[in-house]
N, C-alpha and C positions, 0 to 999 in steps of 0.2 A: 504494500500500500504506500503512493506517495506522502509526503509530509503534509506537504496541505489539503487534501482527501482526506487523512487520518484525522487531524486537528477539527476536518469540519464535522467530521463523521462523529468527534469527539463532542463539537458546540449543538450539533442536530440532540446528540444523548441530554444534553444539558437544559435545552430548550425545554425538550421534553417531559423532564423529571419537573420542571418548575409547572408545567400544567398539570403534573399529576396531583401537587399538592391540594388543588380545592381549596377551600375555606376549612379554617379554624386548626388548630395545633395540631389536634390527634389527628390529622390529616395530611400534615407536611412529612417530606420526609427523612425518615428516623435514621433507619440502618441500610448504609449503602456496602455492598460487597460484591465482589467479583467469582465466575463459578467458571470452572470447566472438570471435562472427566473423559477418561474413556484413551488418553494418548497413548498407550501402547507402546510405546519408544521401544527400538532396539534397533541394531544396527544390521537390517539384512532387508532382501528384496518385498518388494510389495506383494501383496497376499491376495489373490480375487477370487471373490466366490457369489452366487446368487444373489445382486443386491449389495453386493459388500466390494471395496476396493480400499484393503487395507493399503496405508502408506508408511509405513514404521521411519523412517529415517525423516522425514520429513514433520513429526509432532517438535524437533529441537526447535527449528524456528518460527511454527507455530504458537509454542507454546513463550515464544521469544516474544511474539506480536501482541499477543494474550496480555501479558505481564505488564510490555510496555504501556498499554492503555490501559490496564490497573493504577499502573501507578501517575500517569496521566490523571488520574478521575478523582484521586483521593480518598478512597474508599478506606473504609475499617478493618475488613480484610480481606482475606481470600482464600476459598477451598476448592479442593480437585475432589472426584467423587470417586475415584479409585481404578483400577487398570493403570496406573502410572506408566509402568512400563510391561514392558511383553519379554521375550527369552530366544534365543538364538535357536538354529538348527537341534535338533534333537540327534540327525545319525551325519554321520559323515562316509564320506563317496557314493557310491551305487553299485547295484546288479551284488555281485559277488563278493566284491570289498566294502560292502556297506557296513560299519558297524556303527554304535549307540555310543556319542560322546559321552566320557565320564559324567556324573554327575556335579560331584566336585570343579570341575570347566565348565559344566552351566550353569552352575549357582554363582561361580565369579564373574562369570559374563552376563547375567542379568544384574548384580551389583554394580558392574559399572555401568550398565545400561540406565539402574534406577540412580545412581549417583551424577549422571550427565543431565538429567531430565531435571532430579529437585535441585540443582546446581540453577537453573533455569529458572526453576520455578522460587528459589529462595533471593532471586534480585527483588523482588515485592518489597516494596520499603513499609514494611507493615507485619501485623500478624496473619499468621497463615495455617492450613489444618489440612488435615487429610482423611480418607475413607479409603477403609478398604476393601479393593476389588479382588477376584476370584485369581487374573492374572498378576498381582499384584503377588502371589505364594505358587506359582507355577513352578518353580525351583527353588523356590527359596523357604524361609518361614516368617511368621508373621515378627518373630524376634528379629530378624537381618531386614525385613524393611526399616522397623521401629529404628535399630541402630543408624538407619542410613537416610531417616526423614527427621523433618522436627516439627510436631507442633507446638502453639503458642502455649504457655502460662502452665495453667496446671494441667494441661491434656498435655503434656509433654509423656512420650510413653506410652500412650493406652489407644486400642481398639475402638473402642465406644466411651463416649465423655461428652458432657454439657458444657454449656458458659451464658454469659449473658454479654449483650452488649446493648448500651440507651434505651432499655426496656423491653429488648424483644431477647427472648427463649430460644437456644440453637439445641440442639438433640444431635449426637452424631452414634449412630448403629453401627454394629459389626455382624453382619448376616453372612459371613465365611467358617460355618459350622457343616458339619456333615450329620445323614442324620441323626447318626448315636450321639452328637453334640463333641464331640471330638474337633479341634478346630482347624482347619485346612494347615496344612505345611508339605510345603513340597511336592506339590502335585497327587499328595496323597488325598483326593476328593474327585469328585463327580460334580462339575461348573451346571448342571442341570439342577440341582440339589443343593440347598441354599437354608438355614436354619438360623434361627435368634434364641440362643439356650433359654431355660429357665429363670435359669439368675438376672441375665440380662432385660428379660422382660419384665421381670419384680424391681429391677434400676428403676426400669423407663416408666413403670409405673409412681415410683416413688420420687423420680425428676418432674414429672407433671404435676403431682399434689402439691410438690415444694414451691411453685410457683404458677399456683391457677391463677393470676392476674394477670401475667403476661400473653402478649400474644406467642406463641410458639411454631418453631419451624423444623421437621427432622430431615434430615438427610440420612440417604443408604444406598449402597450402588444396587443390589438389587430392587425390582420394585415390588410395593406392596398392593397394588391394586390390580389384583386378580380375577376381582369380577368386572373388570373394562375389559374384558374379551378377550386382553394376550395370551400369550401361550404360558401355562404353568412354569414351561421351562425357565422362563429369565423371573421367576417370581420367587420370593418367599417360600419354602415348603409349610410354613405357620404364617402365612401373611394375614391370615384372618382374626387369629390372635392378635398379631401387632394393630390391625385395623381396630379392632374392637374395641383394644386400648383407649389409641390414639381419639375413637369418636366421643368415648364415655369421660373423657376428660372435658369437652365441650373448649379446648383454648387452640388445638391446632389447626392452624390458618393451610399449612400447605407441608407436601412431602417432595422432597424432591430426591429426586434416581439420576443412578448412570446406565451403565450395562447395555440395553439395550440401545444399540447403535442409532436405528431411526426415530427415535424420539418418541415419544406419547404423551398424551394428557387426557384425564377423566377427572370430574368434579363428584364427591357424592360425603352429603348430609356435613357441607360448607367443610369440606376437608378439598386443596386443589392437590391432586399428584400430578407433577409435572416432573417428567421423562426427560433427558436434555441430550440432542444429539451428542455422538461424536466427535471428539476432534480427531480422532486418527483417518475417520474417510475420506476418501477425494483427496487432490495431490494441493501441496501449496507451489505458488501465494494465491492460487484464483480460488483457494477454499483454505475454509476454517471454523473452527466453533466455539465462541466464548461470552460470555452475556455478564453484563451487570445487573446487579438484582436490587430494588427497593423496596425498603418495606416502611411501612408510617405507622403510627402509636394504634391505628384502631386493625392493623393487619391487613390493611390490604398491601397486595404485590403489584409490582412493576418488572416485568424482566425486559432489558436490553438487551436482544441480540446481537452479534456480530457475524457477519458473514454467513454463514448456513445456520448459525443459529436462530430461531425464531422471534418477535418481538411478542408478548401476551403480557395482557392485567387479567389479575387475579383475584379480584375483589372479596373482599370480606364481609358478607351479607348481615 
């Protein structure tokens, strides 16, 4: 994107955000943050299949461009929703001499694959958070991400962890369980099959009591809204547990996901699940996916898209 495209593209978002305020405080808005998920990174050729045109090598300065209009915008923070990064070849050569790189060699090479990406993603002059995706433990464990990302403040370390920021409730899940609740490491799981243990659902329950006056927002790279028609497969194996939660609390404004590549959104009983493309599809610079997100004291949303990403308000009825 040239410099002045970007800037304007930057003044359009600006303009915009000022007509979303409306009348009266709890209406301006509150908590600005920046979102992307789903990059993939690694260093090996593009991957096509049905609908898909994976681009691995090309999420670096995507996710370059992303950042820069983060920090352009000023926002509070910024989260990635998980797939950070992706893993190299699995066998090496073909026909007869084909054999299965060590393990050991692709857990180091997804290390630096994931150490180039948050390298990237840690220019953010701000706080920053992470989720965890199913490729995010493809060779690795969820210990060697943790060592090799940082989140802000007290989520420094953990899976799943809340926070606050100017009034609004942030929720962040770890639905990388198998289904004996066993938690994914190293490819030892099934990316079809996606669980939120017991414990963690008596957390999320006891995060929403502690703070029923705010509005609240969860994130989780798989999604939980299962009866909008997806396919099981990229959902929650208990997502109707987490739903059940989330609605009997009466304070969550919206859920948002990765995972699924092409995007989704369903509305049900004033909960929004918004799905959020990709950034690893389509080749850059003439694609990318990254949005700003607004939210105002009475919870409604505003997402700013960029590039393939979509523009939606999300109002809080």
């Amino acid at each position: 994107m040239r410099r002045r495209s970007f800037i304007q593209t930057l003044l359009a978002g600006g303009a915009a955000a000022s007509s979303f305020s409306g009348h009266g405080a709890d209406e301006s808005p509150c908590v600005r943050f920046g979102v992307v998920t789903d990059s993939h990174y690694a260093e090996k050729d593009k991957a096509v299949w049905p609908g898909s045109a994976r681009h691995y090598r090309d999420s670096l300065p995507k996710m370059r461009q992303a950042v820069d209009a983060f920090n352009a915008a000023g926002l509070d923070f910024i989260i990635e929703l998980g797939d950070m990064k992706d893993m190299g070849a699995e066998w090496r050569g073909s026909g007869a001499t084909k054999t299965r790189r060590p393990a050991e060699e692709l857990q180091a090479e997804a290390i630096r694959f994931l150490d180039a990406i948050e390298a990237e993603f840690a220019r953010f002059k701000g706080p920053r958070y992470h989720v965890l995706g199913n490729h995010d433990m493809d060779c690795i464990s969820k210990e060697d991400f943790l060592a090799h990302t940082r989140n802000h403040g007290d989520a420094a370390g953990k899976t799943h962890y809340a926070f606050e920021v100017k009034g609004v409730k942030f929720i962040v899940l770890d639905g990388n369980f198998n289904a004996d609740r066993t938690p994914y490491c190293r490819g030892n799981f099934d990316w079809t099959k996606a669980f939120i243990p017991d414990d963690q659902l008596a957390w999320l329950e006891g995060e929403l009591k502690r703070s029923r006056a705010l509005p609240t927002v969860v994130f989780c790279h798989q999604l939980s809204d299962r009866f909008s028609g997806v396919s099981p497969a990229i959902c929650l194996g208990n997502a109707d547990k987490v739903v059940g939660i989330l609605e009997r609390s009466k304070q969550v404004c919206a859920v948002i996901q990765g995972h699924h590549h092409s995007g989704n959104y369903s509305c049900r009983r004033n909960i929004h699940y918004w799905t959020m493309k990709a950034m690893i599809e389509k080749p850059f610079p003439a694609h990318n996916s990254y949005a700003i997100v607004e939210i105002n004291r009475r919870g409604d949303i505003r997402i700013e898209g960029f590039a393939d990403c979509e523009k939606r308000l999300l109002p809080r009825s």
